[in-house]
N, C-alpha and C positions, 0 to 999 in steps of 0.2 A: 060168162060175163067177165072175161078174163082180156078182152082183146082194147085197143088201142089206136080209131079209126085217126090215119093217116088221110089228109088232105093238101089239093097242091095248091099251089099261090093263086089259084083264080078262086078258091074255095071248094073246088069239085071233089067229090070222095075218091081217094087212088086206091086205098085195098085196108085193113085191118091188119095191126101190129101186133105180138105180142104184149100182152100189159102182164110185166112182171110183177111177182108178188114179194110179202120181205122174206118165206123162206128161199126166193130165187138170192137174193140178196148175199146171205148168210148161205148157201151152198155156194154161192160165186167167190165169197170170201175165205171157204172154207181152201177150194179149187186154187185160189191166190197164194194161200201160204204154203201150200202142197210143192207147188211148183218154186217157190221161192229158191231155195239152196239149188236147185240147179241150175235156173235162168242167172242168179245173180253169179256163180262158180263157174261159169263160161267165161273165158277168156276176153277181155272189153275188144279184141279183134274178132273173136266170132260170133260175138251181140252183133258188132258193128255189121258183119254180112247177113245176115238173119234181117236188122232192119232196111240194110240196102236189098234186100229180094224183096221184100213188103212191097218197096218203091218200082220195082221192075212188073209185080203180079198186079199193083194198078195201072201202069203202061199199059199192060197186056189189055186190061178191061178198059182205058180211058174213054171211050166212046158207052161203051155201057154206064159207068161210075157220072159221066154229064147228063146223060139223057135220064139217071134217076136225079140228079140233082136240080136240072131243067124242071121237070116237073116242079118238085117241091116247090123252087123260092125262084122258079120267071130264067127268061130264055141266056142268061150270061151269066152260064156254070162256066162254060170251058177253061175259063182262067181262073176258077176256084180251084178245081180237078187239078191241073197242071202246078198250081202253087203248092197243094195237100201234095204229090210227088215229089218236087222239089223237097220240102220240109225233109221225107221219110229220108232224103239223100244226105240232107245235112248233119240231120241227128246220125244217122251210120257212120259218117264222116267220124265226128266227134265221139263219139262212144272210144275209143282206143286214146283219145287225146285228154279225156277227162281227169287224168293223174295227174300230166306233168302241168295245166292249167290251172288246177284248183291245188294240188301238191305241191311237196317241196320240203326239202330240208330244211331246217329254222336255226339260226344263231342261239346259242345257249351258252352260258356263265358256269361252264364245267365239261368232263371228262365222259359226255352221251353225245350220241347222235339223236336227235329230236326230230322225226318224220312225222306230216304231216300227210293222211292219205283219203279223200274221198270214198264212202260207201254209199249205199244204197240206202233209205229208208225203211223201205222191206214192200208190204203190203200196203195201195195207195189206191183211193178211192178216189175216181174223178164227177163231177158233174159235168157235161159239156155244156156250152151255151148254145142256145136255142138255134142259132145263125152265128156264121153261116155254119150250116149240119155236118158235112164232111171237113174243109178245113178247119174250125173249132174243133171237131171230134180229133183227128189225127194231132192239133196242135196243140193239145191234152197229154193224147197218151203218147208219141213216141218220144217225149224231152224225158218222162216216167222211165221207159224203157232203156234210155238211151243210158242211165245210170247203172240199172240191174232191177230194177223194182219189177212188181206184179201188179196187175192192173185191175180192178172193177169199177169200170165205165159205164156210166148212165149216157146213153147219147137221149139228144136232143126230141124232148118230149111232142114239138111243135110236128119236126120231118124225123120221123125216126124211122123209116126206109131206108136212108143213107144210109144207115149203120148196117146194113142187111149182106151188100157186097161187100164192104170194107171187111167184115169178118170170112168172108169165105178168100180175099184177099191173106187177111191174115191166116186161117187156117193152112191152105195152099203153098206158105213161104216159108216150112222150118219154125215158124212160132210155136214153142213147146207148148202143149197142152196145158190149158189153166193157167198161163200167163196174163193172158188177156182176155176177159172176160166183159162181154157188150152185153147190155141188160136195156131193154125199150121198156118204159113205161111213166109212170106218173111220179114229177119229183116230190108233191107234197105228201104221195104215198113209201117210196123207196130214201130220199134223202135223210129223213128221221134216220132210220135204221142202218144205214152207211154211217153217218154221224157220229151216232152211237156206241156203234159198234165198237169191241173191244180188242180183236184182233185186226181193227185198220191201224194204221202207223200214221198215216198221213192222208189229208182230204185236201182234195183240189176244188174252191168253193167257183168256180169261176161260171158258174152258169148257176148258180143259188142266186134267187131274188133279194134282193137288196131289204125287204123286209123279212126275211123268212131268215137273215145271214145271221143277227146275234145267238137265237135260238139253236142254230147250228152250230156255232163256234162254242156254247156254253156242254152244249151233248158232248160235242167232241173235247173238251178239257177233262171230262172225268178219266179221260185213261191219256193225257196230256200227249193229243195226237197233234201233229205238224199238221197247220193249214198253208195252205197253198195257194199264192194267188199269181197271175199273170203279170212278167215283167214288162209286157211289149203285145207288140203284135208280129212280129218279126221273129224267125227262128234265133235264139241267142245260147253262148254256151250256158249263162245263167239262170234260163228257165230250165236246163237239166241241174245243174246245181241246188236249184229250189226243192226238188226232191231226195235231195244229198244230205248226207252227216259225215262231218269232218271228223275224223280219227287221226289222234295223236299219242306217236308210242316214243317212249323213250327207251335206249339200249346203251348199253355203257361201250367208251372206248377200247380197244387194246387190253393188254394185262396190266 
């Protein structure tokens, strides 16, 4: 009783999903901090290539990756597909520029240097929004990524199919093991417990219903974790920013 019947826009049954459970939850978070120090200790130039193959290993399936999207939500995927590529390009892009954007050395009233440097959050829990399934899901997790962060991703409870290739995508591109972790199932089962959780750092509410949100935000204050919510709809450097912590060090001048 564990499965997750996936149905497409005309209402017709397409096949049964995984229905995660919360220890998948909680080994997916466990999987997230494992990986941490080494995804966030790469070089923000070989993040950036790592997310630029993502973008190339959906090229390669883009006819597959529409015709599972087709299905789900009605016959005009193909400019959903092509914009979710685009996105993985942008964030690769930006991954190496994220210092000197959001960084900087600061004016100070003495004898230090006061740098100003962006990090990662660490471990970040996303909800995708229901629709659209593929680009909402990617335009979640790679502005995450595109920082240094780890990921456990609930994709989209409604098409949770979509999320089937995107991972063998990501699997296939260099994405370190346990970085990114996609979980299909039921949010009013799995969000509690993401929430909750004491090892997430950060929750991206952006696909939590509008009634179920305060409850959510009150879980997630006990271990005073970053919520996260959408600046746009549009790839920006500021939705990677949103899963950032600005670090500032001071270092004295000269002798």
């Amino acid at each position: 009783n564990r499965t997750l019947p996936a149905r497409g826009h005309d209402g017709t049954w397409l096949a049964n999903a995984v229905r995660a459970s919360r220890k998948d939850v909680r080994d997916a978070v466990a999987a997230a901090r494992k990986s941490l120090s080494a995804w966030s200790g790469l070089t923000a130039y070989n993040r950036g290539q790592v997310l630029y193959r993502v973008a190339e290993m959906m090229e390669s399936r883009r006819v597959e990756l529409a015709e599972e999207v087709s299905r789900a939500e009605g016959p005009d995927a193909r400019g959903q597909v092509d914009d979710a590529i685009d996105l993985w390009v942008f964030y690769a892009g930006l991954s190496d520029k994220l210092a000197q954007t959001f960084g900087g050395l600061n004016p100070v009233a003495g004898p230090y240097f006061n740098l100003t440097v962006p990090e990662p959050t660490g471990v970040t829990g996303i909800v995708a929004p229901a629709a659209p399934s593929l680009l909402g899901l990617c335009g979640r997790v790679a502005p995450a990524l595109c920082g240094g962060n780890t990921v456990v991703a609930l994709a989209s409870e409604v098409h949770p199919l979509v999320s089937l290739p995107l991972a063998e995508c990501l699997a296939t591109a260099d994405v370190p093991g346990g970085v990114v972790n996609l979980l299909t199932g039921r949010s009013d089962e799995l969000v509690p417990v993401l929430s909750s959780h004491g090892d997430v750092d950060a929750l991206d509410v952006t696909g939590v219903a509008p009634g179920d949100l305060e409850a959510v935000e009150i879980a997630a204050a006990h271990n005073v974790k970053r919520i996260v919510r959408p600046q746009g709809s549009e790839p920006s450097p500021y939705e990677a920013l949103a899963f950032m912590e600005l670090k500032t060090v001071w270092h004295p001048k000269g002798p």
